[in-house]
C-alpha positions as CSV (number, residue, x, y, z in Angstrom):
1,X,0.0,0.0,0.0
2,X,2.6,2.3,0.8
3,X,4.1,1.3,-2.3
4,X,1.1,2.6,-4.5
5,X,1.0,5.4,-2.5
6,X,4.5,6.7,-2.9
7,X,4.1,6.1,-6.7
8,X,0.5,8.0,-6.6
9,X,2.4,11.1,-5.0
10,X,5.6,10.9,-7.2
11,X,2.9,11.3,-10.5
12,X,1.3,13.7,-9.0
13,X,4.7,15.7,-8.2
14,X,6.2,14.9,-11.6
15,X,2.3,16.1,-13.3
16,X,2.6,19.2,-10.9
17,X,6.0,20.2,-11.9
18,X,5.0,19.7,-15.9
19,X,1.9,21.8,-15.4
20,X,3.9,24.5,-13.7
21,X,6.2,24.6,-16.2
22,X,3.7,25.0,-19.3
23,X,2.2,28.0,-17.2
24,X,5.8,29.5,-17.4
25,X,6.3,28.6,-20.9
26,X,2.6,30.5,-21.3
27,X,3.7,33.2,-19.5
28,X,6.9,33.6,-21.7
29,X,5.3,33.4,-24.9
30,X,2.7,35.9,-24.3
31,X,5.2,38.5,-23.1
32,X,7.1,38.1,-25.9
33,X,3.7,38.5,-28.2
34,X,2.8,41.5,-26.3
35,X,6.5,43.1,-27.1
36,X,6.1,42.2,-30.8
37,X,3.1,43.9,-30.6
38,X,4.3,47.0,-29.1
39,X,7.5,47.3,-31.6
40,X,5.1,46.6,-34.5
41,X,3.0,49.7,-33.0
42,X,6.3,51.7,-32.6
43,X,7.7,50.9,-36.0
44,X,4.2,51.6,-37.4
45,X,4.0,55.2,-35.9
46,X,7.5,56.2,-37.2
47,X,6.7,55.5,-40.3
48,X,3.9,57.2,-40.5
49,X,5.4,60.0,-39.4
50,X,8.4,60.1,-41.7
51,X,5.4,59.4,-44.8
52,X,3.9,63.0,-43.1
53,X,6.9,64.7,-42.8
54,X,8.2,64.0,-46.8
55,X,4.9,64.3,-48.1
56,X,4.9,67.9,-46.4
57,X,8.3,68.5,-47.9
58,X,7.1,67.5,-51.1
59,X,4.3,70.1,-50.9
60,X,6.6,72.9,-49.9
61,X,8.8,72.2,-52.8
62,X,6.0,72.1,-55.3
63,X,4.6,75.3,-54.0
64,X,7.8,77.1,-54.5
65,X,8.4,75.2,-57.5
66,X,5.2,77.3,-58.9
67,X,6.0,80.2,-57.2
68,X,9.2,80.4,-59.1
69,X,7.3,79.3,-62.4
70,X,4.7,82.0,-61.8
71,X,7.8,84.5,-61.4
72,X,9.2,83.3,-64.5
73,X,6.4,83.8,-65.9
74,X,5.3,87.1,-65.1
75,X,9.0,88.7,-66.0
76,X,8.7,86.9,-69.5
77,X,5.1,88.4,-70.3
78,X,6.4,91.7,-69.4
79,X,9.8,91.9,-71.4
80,X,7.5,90.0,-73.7
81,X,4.9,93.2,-73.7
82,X,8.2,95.7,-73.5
83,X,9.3,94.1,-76.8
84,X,6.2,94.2,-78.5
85,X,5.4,98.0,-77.5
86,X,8.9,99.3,-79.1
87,X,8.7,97.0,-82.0
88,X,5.0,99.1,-82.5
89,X,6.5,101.9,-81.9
90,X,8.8,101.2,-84.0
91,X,6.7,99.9,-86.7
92,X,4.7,103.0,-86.0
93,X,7.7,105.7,-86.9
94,X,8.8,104.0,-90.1
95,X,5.2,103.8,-91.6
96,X,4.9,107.3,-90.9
97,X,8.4,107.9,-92.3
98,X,7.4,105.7,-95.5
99,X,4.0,108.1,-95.2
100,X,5.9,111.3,-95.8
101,X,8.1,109.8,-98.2
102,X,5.6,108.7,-100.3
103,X,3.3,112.1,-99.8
104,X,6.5,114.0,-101.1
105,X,6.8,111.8,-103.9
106,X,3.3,112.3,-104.9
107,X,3.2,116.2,-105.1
């Protein structure tokens, strides 16, 4: 009897000891889930923010990308309208030259 007894308690230690070491083994895989988890997050949220911070560098450059266009373009249209007035003007004094000429030829 004592026999069977001492074997009933050695299974029940040995069962014990396996059962307390699955709960550890638990315990060890769910803290290393939960800091996967939280470098996932981490890693997630930088690069979010670096996608934020180029695509408001992008903007900026595009906006002073057209800002330089629309300056370009402004100094171009008004050499552009200079060059156009003096070539009427221009235009303007030799028809009236030719004008004369022509008048004096006539009489």
């Amino acid at each position: 009897m004592r026999s069977k007894l001492a074997a009933i308690l050695a299974a029940a230690v040995l069962s014990s000891g396996t059962l307390l070491f699955a709960q550890d083994v638990v315990h060890d895989v769910d803290k290393a889930a939960k800091d996967t988890a939280h470098a996932t997050d981490k890693a997630a949220k930088d690069t979010g923010h670096a996608t934020k911070v180029a695509a408001k560098d992008t903007a900026k450059g595009t906006e002073k990308a057209a800002d330089k266009t629309g300056d370009a373009t402004k100094t171009a249209a008004t050499k552009t309208g200079h060059a156009t007035k003096t070539a009427a003007k221009d235009t303007a004094k030799g028809t009236e030259k030719a004008a004369d000429k022509t008048a004096d030829a006539v009489k």
